[in-house]
PAKEMI-38213 format. One record per residue (C-alpha): x, y, z; residue in one letter. Coordinates in pm, whole numbers, plus 32768, in hexadecimal, padded with zeros to 4 digits. Example, Ala and Ser with C-alpha at 12.3 -4.5 7.8 and 13.67 -1.06 7.14 Angstrom:
2
84CE7E3E830CA
85577F9682CAS
% end
This chain:
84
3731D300C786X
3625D2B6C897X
3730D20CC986X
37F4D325C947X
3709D448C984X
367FD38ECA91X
37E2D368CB70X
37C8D4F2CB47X
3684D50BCBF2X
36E1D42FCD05X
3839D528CD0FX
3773D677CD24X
368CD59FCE1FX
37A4D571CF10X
380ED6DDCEEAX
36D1D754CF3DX
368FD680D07DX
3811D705D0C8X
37E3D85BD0B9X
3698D859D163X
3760D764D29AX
384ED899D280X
377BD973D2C6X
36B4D908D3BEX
3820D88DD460X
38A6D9D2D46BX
3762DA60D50FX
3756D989D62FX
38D3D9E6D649X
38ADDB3ED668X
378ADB58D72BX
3846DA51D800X
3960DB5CD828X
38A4DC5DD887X
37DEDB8FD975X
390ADB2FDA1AX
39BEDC8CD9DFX
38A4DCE6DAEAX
38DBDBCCDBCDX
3A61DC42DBF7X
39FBDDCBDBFAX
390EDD5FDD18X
3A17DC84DDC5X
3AEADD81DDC3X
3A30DE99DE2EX
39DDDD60DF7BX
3B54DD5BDF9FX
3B8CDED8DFB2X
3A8CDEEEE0D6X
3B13DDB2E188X
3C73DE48E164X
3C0BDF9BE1AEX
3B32DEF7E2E7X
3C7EDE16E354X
3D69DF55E34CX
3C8AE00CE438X
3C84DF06E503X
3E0ADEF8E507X
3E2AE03FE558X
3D08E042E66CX
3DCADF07E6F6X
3F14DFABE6EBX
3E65E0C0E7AAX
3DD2DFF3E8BBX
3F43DF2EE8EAX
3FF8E0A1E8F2X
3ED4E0F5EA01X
3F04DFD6EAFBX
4047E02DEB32X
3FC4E177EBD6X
3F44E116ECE4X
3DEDE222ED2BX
3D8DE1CCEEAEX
3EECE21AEF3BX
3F3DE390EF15X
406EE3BFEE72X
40DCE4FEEF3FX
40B3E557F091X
3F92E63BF0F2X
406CE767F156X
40FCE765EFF3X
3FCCE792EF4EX
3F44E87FF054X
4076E95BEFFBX
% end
């Protein structure tokens, strides 16, 4: 049957054009992954300095507020207490 044997071509036709979309599908997916695998790795490595930067500057600021409260230009003690 030429109808017949003909529907079959046109079936393996469409499989063929499937499996090659497949593959070139899940390609582009993976290397899409790992392109944006990189992007995140990178962002987060960003983040860790930022953080890292932001905590030293917490702890430099807490530093400066715990040092205004001692006031340097007025001496704390007499000089005949330290001279002792």
């Amino acid at each position: 049957d030429v109808e017949r044997s003909r529907g079959l071509g046109d079936v393996y036709k469409r499989q063929f054009l499937f499996h090659i979309w497949w593959v070139y599908y899940s390609e582009n997916t993976i290397r899409s992954i790992s392109d944006k695998t990189k992007e995140l790795h990178e962002v987060k490595s960003e983040y860790n300095t930022v953080i890292s930067n932001e905590e030293s500057k917490t702890q430099l600021s807490n530093v400066l507020k715990s040092s205004e409260s001692i006031d340097l230009k007025k001496p704390t003690h007499s000089p005949e207490i330290l001279e002792n």
